[in-house]
N, C-alpha and C positions, 0 to 999 in steps of 0.2 A: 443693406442687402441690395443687390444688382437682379433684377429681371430682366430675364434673354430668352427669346422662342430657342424653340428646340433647333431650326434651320439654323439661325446664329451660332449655335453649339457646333455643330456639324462641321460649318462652314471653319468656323475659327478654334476648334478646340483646343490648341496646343498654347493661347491664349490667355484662352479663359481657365484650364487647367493651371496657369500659372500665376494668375489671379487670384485663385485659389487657395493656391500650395502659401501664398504670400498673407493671409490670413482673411481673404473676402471671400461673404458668403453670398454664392448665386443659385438663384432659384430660375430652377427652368422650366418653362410654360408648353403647354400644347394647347392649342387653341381657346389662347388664352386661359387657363386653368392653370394652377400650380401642378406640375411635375414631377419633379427632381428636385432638391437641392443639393448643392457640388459644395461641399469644405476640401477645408489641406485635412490632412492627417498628421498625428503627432507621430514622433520616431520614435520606435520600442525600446525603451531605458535597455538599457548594458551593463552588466555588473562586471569592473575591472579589479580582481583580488588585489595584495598588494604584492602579490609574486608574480605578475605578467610580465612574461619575457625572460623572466631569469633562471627557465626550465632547461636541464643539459637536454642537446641532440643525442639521441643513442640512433642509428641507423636501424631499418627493418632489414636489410637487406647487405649482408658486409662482401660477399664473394665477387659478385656480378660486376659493382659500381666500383668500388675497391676505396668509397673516401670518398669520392672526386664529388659526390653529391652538397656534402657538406660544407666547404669551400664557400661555395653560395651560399647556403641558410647562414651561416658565420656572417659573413660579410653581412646580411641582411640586421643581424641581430647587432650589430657595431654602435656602438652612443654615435651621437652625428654632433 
């Protein structure tokens, strides 16, 4: 664990947030007293069915656009 005044935070936090995010854990002081403590956070699990992506496009909107929307999402959805 890394002890840092609260000023140090201030000064550098784009730092020590990234210190963080990287798995250390800082504890921030004010006058001299424990504070704060800063962690990373984990990222929120995603559940991917086994049908992702291979939903047909139906248009909301067929008069206005006339198709021409779709062109792109197609292209978008292409094996690479």
């Amino acid at each position: 664990m890394i002890n840092v005044s609260i000023q140090e935070l201030k000064s550098g936090f784009a730092a020590w947030a990234g210190k963080a995010a990287a798995g250390e854990t800082i504890q921030v002081t004010r006058h001299n007293r424990p504070y704060v403590l800063l962690t990373g956070c984990t990222p929120a699990s995603v559940y991917r069915g086994s049908r992702v992506g291979l939903g047909e496009l139906k248009p909301a909107l067929k008069g206005p656009t006339k198709g021409r929307w779709r062109c792109v999402l197609d292209e978008d959805r292409e094996e690479r």
